[in-house]
C-alpha positions as CSV (number, residue, x, y, z in Angstrom):
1,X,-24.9,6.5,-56.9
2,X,-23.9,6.0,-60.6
3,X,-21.8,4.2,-61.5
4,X,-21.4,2.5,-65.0
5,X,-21.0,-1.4,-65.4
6,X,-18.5,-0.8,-68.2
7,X,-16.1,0.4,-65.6
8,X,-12.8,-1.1,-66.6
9,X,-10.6,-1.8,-63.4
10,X,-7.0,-2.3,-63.4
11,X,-4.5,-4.2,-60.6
12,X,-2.2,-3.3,-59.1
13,X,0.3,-5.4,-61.4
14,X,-2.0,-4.6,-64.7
15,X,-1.0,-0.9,-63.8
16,X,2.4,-1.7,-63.2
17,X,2.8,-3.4,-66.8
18,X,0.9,-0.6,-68.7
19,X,2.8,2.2,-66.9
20,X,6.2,0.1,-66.8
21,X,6.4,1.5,-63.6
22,X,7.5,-0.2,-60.0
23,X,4.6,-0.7,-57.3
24,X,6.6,1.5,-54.8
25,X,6.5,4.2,-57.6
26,X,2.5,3.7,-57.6
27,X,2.1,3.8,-54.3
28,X,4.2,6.7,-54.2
29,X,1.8,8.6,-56.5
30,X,-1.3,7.4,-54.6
31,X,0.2,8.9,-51.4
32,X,0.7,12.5,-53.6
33,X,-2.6,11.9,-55.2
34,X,-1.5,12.0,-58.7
35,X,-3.5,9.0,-59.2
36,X,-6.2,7.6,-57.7
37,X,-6.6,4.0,-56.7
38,X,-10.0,2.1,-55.0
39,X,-9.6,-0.7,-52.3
40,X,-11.5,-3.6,-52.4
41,X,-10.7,-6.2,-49.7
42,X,-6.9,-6.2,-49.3
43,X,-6.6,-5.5,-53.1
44,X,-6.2,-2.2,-54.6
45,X,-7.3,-1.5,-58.2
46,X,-7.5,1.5,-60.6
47,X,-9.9,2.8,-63.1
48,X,-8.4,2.5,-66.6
49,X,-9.9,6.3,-66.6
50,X,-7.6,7.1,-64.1
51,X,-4.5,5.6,-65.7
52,X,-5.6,7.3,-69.1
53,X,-6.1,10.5,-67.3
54,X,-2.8,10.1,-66.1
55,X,-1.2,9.4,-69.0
56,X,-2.9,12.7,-71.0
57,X,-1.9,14.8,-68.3
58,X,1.5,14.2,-68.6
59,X,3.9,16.4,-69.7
60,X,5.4,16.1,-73.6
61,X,8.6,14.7,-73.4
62,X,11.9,16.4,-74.3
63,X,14.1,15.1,-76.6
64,X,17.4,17.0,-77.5
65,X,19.6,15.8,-79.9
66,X,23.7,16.5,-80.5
67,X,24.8,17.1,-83.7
C-alpha cells in the first residue's frame, strides 16, 4: 500500500465550512459518488485532494447581468 503521511484529512464539519455546504448535501454527494469520503470508526473524513478535486471539476459559474 502507499500511502503518503502528508495526507491531509478533512471532517465532516471541516468540509462543511470549506464547501459552505450542509452535511445532508455531503452525504448526498457521497451516495452519487461525486465525492469520496473514508470511514474511520463512526467518523467519516475526506482527503483535502478530494475536496480540491472537487472544487476544480466544477463547472465555471454564470453570471448574467441586466443592463
Amino acid at each position: 500500500m502507499n500511502v503518503s503521511t502528508n495526507t491531509r484529512l478533512m471532517s465532516m464539519r471541516d468540509a462543511q465550512d470549506f464547501l459552505g455546504l450542509s452535511k445532508s448535501t455531503l452525504y448526498r454527494m457521497l451516495g452519487t459518488g461525486r465525492l469520496r469520503g473514508k470511514k474511520f470508526g463512526k467518523r467519516l473524513m475526506f482527503e483535502a485532494h478530494e475536496i480540491e478535486n472537487f472544487i476544480a471539476s466544477a463547472p465555471p459559474a454564470r453570471i448574467t447581468t441586466t443592463s
